[in-house]
C-alpha positions in Angstrom: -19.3 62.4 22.2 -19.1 60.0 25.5 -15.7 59.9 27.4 -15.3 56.6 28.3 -15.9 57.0 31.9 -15.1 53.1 32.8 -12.3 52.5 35.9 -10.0 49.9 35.0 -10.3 47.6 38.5 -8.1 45.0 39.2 -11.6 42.6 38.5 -12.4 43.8 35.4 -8.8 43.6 34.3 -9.0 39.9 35.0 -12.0 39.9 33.3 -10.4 41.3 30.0 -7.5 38.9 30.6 -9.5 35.3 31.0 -11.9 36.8 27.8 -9.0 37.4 26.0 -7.3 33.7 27.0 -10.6 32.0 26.3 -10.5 33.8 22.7 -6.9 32.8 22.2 -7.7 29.2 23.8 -10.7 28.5 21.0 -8.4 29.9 18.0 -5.5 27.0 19.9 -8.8 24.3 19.9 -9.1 25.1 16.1 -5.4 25.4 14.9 -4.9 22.0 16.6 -8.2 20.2 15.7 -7.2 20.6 12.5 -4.3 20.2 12.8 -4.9 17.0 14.1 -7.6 16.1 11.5 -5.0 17.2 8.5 -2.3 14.3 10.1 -5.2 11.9 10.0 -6.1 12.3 7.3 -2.6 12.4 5.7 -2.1 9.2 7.7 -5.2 7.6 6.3 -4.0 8.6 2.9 -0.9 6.7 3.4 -1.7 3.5 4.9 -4.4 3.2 1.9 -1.6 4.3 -0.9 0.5 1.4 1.0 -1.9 -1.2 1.4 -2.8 -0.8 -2.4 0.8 -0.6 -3.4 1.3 -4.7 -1.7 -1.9 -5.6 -2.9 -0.5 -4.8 -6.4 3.2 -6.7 -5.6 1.1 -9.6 -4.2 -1.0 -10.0 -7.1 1.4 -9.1 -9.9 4.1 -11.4 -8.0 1.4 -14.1 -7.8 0.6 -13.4 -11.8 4.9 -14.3 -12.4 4.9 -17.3 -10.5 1.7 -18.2 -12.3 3.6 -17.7 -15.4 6.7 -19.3 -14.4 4.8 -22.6 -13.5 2.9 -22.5 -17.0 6.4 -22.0 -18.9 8.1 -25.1 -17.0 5.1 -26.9 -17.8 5.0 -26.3 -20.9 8.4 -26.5 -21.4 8.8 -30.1 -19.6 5.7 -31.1 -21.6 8.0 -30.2 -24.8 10.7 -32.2 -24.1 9.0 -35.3 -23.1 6.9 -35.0 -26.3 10.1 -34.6 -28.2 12.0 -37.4 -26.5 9.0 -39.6 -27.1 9.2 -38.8 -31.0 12.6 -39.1 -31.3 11.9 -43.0 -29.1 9.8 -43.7 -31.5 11.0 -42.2 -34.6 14.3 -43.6 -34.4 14.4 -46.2 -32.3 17.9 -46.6 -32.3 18.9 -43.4 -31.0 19.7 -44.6 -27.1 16.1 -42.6 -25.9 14.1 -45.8 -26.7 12.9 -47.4 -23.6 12.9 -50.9 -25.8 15.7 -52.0 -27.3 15.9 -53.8 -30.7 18.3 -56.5 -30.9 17.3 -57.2 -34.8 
């Protein structure tokens, strides 16, 4: 067996030190790139989720007041149909535009 016959000097001491930094320093790089790609991801993720969730309200809220119109329409189309038959049906009733003095 070899003895390790290597002297530690103050230079290759620094050596060791600045390898051992620079190792440490690219595991840092790593842990925080992906760190940073996880949060941007995440961040991605939420502002589609979001924009998807107001779409949604917008249309669906859209769809209501859609429906709401149709109903008063229909509705106001009701009565007028109804006054106008009872006008005419009995025209004696006070909803006649014309009155009958016979």
């Amino acid at each position: 067996m070899k003895e390790d016959t290597r002297v530690l000097t103050a230079s290759s001491f620094k050596k060791d030190r600045i390898c051992l930094i620079l190792r440490s320093s690219k595991n840092i790089v790593v842990v925080v790139v992906v760190v940073v790609v996880v949060v941007v991801v995440v961040v991605v993720v939420v502002v589609v989720v979001v924009v998807v969730v107001v779409v949604v309200v917008v249309v669906v809220g859209l769809v209501v007041v859609v429906e709401v119109v149709v109903v008063v329409v229909v509705v106001a189309v009701v009565v007028v149909n109804v006054v106008a038959f009872v006008s005419v049906a009995f025209p004696g009733s006070g909803l006649s535009s014309s009155k009958s003095y016979v």
